[in-house]
C-alpha positions as CSV (number, residue, x, y, z in Angstrom):
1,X,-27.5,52.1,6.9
2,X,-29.7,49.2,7.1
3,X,-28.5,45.9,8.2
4,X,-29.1,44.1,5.2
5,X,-26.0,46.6,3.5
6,X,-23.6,46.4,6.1
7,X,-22.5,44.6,9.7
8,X,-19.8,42.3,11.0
9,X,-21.0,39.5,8.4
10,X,-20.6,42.2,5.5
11,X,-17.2,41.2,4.3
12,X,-15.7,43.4,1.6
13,X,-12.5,42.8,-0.1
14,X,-10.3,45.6,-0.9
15,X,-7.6,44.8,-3.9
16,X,-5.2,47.7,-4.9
17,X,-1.4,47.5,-5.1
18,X,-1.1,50.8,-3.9
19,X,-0.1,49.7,-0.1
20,X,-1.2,53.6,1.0
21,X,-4.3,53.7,-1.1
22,X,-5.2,49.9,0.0
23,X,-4.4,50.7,3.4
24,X,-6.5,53.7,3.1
25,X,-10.1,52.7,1.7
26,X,-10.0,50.0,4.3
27,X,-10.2,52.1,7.1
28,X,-12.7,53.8,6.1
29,X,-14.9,51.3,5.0
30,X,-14.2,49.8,8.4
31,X,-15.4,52.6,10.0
32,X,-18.7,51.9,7.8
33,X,-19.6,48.9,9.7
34,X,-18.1,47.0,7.3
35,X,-15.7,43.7,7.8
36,X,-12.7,44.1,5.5
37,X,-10.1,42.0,4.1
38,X,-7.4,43.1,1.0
39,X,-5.2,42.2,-1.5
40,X,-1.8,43.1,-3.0
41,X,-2.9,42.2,-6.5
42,X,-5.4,40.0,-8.4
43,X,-3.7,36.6,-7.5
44,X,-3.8,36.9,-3.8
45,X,-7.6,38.4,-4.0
46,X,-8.9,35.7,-6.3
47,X,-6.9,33.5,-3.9
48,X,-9.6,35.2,-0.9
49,X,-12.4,35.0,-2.7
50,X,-12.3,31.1,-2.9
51,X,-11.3,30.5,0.3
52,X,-13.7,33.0,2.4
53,X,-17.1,34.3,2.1
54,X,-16.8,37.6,0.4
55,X,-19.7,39.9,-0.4
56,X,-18.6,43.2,-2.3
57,X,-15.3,43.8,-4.3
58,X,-13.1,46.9,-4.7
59,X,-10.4,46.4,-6.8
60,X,-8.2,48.6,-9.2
61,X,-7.6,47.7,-12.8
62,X,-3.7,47.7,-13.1
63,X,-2.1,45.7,-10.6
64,X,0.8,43.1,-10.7
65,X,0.6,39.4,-11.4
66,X,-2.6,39.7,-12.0
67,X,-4.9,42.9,-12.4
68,X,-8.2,43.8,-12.4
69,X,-9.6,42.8,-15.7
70,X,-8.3,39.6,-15.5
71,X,-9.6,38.7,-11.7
72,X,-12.8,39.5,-13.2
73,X,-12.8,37.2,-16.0
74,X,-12.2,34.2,-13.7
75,X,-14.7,35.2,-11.2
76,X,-17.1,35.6,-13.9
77,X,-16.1,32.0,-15.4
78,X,-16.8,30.3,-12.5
79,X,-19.9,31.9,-11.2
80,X,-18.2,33.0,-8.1
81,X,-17.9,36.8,-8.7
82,X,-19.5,39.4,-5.8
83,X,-21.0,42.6,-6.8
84,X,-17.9,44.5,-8.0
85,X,-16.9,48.2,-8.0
86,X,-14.0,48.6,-10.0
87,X,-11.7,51.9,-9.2
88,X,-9.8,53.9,-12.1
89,X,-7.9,56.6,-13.1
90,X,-8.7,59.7,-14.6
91,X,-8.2,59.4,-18.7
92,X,-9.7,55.4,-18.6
93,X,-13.4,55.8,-18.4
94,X,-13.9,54.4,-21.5
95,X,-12.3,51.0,-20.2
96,X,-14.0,51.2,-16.7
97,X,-17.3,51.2,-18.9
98,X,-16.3,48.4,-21.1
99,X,-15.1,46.5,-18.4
100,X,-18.7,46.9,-17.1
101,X,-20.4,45.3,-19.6
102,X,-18.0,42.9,-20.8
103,X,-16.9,41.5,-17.5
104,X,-20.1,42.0,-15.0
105,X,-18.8,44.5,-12.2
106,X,-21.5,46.7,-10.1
107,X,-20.1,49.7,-11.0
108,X,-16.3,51.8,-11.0
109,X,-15.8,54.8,-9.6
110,X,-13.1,57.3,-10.7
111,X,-9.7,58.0,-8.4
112,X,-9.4,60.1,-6.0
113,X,-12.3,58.8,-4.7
114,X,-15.6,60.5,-3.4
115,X,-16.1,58.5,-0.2
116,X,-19.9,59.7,-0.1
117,X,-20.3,58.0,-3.3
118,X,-18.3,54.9,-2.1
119,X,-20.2,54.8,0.9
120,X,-23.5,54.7,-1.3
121,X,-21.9,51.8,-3.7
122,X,-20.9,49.5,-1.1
123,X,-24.5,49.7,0.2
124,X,-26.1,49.0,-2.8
125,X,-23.6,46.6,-3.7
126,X,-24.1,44.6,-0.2
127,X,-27.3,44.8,-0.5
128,X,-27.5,43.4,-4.0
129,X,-25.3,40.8,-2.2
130,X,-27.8,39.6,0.5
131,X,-30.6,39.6,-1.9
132,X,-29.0,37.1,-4.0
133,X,-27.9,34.9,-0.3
134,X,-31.5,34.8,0.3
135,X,-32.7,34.3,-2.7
136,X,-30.3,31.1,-3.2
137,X,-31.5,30.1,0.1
138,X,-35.0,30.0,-0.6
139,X,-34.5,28.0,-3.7
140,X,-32.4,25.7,-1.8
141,X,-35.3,25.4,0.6
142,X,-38.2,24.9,-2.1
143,X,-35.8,22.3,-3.7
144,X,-36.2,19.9,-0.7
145,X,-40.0,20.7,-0.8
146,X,-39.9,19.5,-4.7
147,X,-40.0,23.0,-6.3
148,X,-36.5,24.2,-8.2
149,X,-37.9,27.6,-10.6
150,X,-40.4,25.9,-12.6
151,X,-39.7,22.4,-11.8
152,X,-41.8,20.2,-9.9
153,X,-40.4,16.9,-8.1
154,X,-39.6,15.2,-4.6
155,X,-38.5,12.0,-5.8
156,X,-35.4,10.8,-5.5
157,X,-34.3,11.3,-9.6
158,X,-35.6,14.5,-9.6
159,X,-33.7,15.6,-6.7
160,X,-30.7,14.3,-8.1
161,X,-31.4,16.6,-11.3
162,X,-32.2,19.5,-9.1
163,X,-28.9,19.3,-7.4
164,X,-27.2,19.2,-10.6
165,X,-28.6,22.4,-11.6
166,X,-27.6,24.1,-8.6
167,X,-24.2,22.7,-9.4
168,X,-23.4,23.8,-13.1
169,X,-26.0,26.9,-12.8
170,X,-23.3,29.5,-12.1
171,X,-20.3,28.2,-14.1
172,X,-20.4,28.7,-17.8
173,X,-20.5,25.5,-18.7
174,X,-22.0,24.2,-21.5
175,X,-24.8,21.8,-20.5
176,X,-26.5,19.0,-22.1
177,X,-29.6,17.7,-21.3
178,X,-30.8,14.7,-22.0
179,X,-34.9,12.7,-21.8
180,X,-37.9,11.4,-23.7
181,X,-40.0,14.2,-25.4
182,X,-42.4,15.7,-23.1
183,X,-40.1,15.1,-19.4
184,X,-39.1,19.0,-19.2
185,X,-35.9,19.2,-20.9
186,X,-36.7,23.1,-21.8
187,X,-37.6,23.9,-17.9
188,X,-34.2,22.7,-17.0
189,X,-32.4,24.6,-19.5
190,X,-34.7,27.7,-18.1
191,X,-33.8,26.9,-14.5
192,X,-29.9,26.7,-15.4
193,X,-30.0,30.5,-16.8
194,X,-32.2,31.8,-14.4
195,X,-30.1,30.2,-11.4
196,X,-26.6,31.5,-13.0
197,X,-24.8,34.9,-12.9
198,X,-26.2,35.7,-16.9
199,X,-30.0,35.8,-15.3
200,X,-30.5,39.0,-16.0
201,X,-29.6,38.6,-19.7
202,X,-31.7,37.1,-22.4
203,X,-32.7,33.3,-22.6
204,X,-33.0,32.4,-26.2
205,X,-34.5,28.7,-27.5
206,X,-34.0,27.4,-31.3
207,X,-35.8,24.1,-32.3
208,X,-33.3,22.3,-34.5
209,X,-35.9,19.8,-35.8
210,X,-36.7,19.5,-39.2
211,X,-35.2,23.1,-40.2
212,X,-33.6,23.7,-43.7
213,X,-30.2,23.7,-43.1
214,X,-29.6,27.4,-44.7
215,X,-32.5,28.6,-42.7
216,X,-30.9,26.9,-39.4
217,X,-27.8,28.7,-40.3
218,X,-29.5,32.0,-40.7
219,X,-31.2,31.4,-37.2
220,X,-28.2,31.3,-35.9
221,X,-25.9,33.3,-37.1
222,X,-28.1,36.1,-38.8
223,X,-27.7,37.2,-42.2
224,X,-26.7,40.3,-44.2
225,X,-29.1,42.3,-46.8
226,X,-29.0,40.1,-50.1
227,X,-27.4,37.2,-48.7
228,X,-29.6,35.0,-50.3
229,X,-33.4,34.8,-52.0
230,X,-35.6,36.6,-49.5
231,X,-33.0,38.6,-47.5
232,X,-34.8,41.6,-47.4
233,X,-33.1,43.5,-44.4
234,X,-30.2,42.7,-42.2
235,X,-31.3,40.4,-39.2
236,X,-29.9,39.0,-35.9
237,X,-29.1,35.4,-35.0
238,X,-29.8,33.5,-32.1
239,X,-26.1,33.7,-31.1
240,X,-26.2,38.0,-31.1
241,X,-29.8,38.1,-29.5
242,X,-28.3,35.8,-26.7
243,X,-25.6,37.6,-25.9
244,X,-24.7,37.7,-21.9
245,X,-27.5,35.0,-21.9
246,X,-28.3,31.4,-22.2
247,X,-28.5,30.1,-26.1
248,X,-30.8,26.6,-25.8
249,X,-30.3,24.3,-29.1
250,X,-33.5,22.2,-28.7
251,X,-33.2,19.0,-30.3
252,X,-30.1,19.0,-31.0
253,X,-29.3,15.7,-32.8
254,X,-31.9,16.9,-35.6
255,X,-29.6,19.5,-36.6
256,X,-27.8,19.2,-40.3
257,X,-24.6,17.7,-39.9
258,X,-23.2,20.6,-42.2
259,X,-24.4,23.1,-39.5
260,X,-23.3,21.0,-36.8
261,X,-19.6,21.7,-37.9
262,X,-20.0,25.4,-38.4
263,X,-21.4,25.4,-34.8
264,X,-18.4,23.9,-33.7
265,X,-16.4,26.4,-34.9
266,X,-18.4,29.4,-32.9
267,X,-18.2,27.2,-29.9
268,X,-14.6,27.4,-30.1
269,X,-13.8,31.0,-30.7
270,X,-16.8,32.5,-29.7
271,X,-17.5,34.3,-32.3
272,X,-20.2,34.4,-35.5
273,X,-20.2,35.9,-38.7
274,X,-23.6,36.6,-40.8
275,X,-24.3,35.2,-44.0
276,X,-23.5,37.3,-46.2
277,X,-21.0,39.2,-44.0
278,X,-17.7,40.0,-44.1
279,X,-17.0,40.7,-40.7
280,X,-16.8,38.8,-38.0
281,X,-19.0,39.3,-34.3
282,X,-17.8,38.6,-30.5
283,X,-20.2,36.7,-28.3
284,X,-20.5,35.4,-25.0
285,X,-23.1,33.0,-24.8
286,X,-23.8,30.6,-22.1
287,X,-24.9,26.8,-24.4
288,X,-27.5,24.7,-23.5
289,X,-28.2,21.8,-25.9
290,X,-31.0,19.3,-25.6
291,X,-32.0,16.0,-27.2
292,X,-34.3,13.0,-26.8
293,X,-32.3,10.7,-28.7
294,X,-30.4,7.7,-27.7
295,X,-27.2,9.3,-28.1
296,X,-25.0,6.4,-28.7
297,X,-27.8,5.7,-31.4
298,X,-27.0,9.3,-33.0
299,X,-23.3,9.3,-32.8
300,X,-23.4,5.6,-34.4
301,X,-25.6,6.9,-37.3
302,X,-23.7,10.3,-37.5
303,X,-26.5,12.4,-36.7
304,X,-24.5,13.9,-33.6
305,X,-20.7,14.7,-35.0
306,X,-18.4,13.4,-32.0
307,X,-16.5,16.9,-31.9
308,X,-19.7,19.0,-30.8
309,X,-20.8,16.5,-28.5
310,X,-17.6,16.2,-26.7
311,X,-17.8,19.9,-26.5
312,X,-21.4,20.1,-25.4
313,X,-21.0,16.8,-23.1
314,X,-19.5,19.4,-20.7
315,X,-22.2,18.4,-18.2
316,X,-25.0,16.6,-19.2
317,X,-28.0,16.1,-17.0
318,X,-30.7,13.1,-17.9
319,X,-34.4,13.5,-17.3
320,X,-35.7,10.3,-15.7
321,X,-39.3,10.3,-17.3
322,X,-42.7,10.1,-15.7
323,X,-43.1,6.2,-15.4
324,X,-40.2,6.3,-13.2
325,X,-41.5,8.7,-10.7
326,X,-44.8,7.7,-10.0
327,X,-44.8,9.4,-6.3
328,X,-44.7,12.7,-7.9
329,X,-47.9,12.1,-9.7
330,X,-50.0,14.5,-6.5
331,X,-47.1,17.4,-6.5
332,X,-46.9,17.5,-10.3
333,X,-51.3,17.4,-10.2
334,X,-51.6,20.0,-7.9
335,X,-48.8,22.2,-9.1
336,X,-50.2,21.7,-12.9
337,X,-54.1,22.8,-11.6
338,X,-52.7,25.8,-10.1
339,X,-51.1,27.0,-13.5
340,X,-53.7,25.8,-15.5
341,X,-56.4,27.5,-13.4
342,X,-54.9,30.9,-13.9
343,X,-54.7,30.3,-17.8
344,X,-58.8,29.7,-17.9
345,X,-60.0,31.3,-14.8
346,X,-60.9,28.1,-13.2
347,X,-61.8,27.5,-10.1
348,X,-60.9,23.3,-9.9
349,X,-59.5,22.6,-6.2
350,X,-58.5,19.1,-6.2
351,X,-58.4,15.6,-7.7
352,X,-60.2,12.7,-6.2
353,X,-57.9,9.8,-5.1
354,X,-59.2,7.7,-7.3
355,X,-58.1,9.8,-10.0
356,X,-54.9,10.3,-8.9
357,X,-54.2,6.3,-8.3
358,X,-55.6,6.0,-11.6
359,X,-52.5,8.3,-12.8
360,X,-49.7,5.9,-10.6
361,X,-50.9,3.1,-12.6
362,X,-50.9,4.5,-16.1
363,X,-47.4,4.2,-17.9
364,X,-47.5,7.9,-19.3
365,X,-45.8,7.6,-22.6
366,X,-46.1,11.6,-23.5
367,X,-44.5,12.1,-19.9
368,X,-45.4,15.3,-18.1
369,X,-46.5,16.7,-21.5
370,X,-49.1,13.9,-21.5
371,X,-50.6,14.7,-18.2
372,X,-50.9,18.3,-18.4
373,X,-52.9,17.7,-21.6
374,X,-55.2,15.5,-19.6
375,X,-55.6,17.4,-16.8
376,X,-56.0,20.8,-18.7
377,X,-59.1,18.7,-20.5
378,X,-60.2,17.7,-17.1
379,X,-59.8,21.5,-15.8
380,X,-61.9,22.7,-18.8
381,X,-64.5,20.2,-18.4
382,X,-64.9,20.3,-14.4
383,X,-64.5,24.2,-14.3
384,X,-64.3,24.0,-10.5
385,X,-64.3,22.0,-7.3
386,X,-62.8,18.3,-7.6
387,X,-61.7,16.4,-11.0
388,X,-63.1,12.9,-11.3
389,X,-62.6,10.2,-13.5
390,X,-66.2,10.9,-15.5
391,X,-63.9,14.6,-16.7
392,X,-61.0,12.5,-18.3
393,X,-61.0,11.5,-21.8
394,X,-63.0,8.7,-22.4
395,X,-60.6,6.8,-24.1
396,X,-57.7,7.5,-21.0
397,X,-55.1,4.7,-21.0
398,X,-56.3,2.9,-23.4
399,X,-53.9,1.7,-26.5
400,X,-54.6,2.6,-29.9
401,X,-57.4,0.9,-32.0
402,X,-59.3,0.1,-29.0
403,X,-56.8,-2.8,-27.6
404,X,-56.4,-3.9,-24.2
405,X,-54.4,-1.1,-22.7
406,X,-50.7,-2.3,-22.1
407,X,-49.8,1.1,-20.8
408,X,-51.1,0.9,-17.4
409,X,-47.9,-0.2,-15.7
410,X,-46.4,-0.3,-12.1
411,X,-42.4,0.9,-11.9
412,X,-40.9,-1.5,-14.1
413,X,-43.7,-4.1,-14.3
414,X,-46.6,-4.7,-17.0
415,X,-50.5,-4.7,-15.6
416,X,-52.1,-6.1,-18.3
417,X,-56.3,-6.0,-18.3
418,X,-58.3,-9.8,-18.3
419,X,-58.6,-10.4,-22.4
420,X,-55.0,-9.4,-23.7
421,X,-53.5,-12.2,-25.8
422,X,-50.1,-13.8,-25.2
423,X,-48.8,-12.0,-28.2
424,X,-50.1,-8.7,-26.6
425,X,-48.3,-9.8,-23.6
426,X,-45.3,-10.7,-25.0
427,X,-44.8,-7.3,-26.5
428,X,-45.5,-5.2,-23.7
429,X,-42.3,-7.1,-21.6
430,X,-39.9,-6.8,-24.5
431,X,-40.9,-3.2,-24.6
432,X,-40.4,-2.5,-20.9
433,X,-37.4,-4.4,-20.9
434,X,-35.8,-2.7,-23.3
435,X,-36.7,0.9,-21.7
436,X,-35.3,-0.8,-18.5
437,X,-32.2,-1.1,-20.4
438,X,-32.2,1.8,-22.4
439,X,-32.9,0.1,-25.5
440,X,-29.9,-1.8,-25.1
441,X,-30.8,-4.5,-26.7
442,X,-28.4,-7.3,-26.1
443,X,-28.9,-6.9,-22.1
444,X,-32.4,-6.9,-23.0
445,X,-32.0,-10.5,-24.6
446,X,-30.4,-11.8,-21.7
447,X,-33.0,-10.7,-19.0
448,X,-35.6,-12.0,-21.4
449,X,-33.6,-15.0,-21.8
450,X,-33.7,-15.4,-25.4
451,X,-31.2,-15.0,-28.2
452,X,-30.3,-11.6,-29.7
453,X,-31.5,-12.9,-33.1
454,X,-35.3,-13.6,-31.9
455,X,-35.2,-9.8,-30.2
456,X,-34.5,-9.1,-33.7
457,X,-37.1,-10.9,-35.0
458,X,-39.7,-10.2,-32.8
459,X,-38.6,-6.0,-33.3
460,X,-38.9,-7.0,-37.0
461,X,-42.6,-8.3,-36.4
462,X,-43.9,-5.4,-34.6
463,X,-42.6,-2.9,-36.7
464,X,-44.2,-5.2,-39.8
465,X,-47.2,-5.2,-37.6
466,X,-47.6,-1.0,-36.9
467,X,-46.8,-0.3,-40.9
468,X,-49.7,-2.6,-41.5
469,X,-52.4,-1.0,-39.5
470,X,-51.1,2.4,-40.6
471,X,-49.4,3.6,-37.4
């Protein structure tokens, strides 16, 4: 036996209410190597579980207080469920299996049990149970180094957002996530699944922007043969190809308000029924929901009912976007070069630092999006050795219509070029401030120290302005 599978640190908890048969299976798999603890019933091993570490669990089905399939289901609820190996009597099979799938356990065995294929379980099982220690432990470490699955970040707000992740990814939660287009609302929704127990399962992603709202509803909940024009065969919705996985709703605010209440509805019971169909469909699907509207804004308007987001707002995580972590600018260059060299077999090492201060001064309105479009231009054009300025786009940081550029910015102050006009200027600090506050705008009046009727008027002037010139 190797030592990753079993030793004094390889604690496995026993649960049976058969005092003989509990009594039993724990000397022997003490005389495995194994550290063991049991447990009368579920109560008192759930109980255990929380209060110790605990690597593998053998438990029975039918116990007292609480048995076997309901210990499960809590476990599995809050993310906290060891490989399991579920024992049962001869005639239930059929359950063991289902409880399997349903409920997450390793594997059951049937009573009297074999101890050569116990033996052979608990290894696995222990082993399965290390893997996922070290693995949690390397992320853990990356994580301080700025790397959390596919997100890059070492500043202090992205830190803060990767230790939120860790937190909800193995609960069920449903998550929201909130952040300007373009900060990486979809990698966080992707690190959530693949840091919780349903990893293994499906992650599914719907784009609820600007979607028919009877072809939304298909999307989601699948439709029959016939159910409407077009229905040509009998198809899945995102809800049944998720299921055991992670279900994102990108852009969620966008959604029709009609299907927002029918998504309520599955939220609550968990279950979806086809257009078209009669029946009804079980699912257990883990929610993500993202959006990159002001949510107060959308719940004013009623573009966001108030009953799904208080069911969503479960946890909700906000993307602080690129402007306001600057510092990551050389993490996020290099780690964006390495992925984008793969995807056009370049061979581009590095950025000059002039470069790269040019990218701290720049206010990056697209956010990350923004610079890995410049930089995958700057890839292509280099093809290898060291970006410099002469392979960005001409045009880089410059406004629209060939302005001085007001979007080279410090953290929360304007740099404006020699030749912008005062009206220029003027605009550029009403905007900041108003990001500053998110868009609140009477706090922005007050900084400003003007009245909330010239904000208004000012707003009112720019917008005039932008429909003018065609923008």
């Amino acid at each position: 036996m190797s030592d990753i599978a079993a030793g004094p640190a390889t604690r496995v908890l026993v649960a049976d209410d058969e005092e003989n048969q509990r009594a039993g299976l724990a000397k022997m798999i003490q005389s495995w190597g194994f550290a063991v603890e049991t447990a009368a019933d579920g109560q008192e091993a759930l109980d255990k579980v929380n209060s110790m570490p605990i690597h593998v669990l053998v438990t029975d089905l039918m116990m007292p207080r609480m048995d076997g399939f309901e210990l499960l289901k809590r476990l599995g609820s809050t993310g906290t469920m060891p490989p399991a190996i579920v024992l049962t009597a001869f005639g239930n099979i059929e359950t063991a299996i289902q409880t399997n799938h349903d409920l997450g356990a390793f594997w059951f065995l049937e009573k009297p049990i074999q101890p050569s294929a116990l033996k052979v379980l608990l290894e696995r099982a222990a082993t399965q149970s290390r893997l996922t220690e070290e693995t949690e432990r390397l992320q853990r470490q990356l994580a301080y180094q700025g790397v959390l699955v596919d997100l890059v970040g070492a500043c202090a707000p992205m830190q803060q957002v990767f230790s939120m992740i860790r937190q909800v990814a193995p609960s069920k939660a449903a998550v929201l996530i909130t952040g300007e287009s373009g900060t990486g609302k979809e990698l966080v929704a992707r690190a959530v699944h693949r840091l919780s127990p349903r990893s293994n399962g499906p992650f599914v992603a719907i784009n609820c922007a600007a979607m028919p709202e009877t072809l939304m509803e298909s999307e989601l909940f699948g439709h029959e043969k016939g159910a409407f024009t077009g229905a040509v065969e009998r198809r899945q919705g995102c809800f049944e190809l998720a299921q055991h996985g992670t279900l994102l709703l990108d852009e969620l605010a966008e959604m029709p308000v009609g299907t927002q209440a029918k998504l309520l509805r599955v939220l609550e019971d968990s279950r979806v029924r086809r257009l078209g169909g009669k029946n009804e469909i079980g699912v257990d699907v883990r929610i993500v929901a993202s959006t990159n509207k002001n949510i107060d804004d959308a719940l004013r308007k009623s573009e966001l009912r108030e009953d799904l987001y208080y069911r969503l707002n479960v946890f909700q995580i906000n993307l602080p976007p690129l402007r306001q972590r600057l510092d990551d600018i050389p993490v996020l260059t290099e780690a964006l070069i390495r992925m984008l060299n793969q995807k056009h077999t370049t061979r581009v090492t590095d950025v000059q630092n002039d470069v790269i201060d040019q990218f701290r001064r720049y206010s990056w309105p697209g956010n990350v999006r923004e610079l890995r479009n410049v930089l995958e231009r700057a890839v292509i054009v280099a093809g290898e050795g060291t970006i410099t300025s002469h392979h960005l786009p001409h045009d880089f940081g410059v406004a629209a219509g060939n302005r001085p550029s007001l979007q080279v910015v410090e953290p929360d102050a304007v740099r404006l070029p020699v030749g912008t006009t005062v009206d220029q200027a003027e605009k550029a600090l009403i905007q900041l401030t108003l990001q500053h506050t998110k868009n609140n705008k009477t706090r922005a009046a007050e900084i400003l120290g003007i009245s909330l009727k010239t904000l208004f008027n000012k707003l009112k002037e720019y917008g005039a302005a932008e429909a003018e010139a065609g923008m």
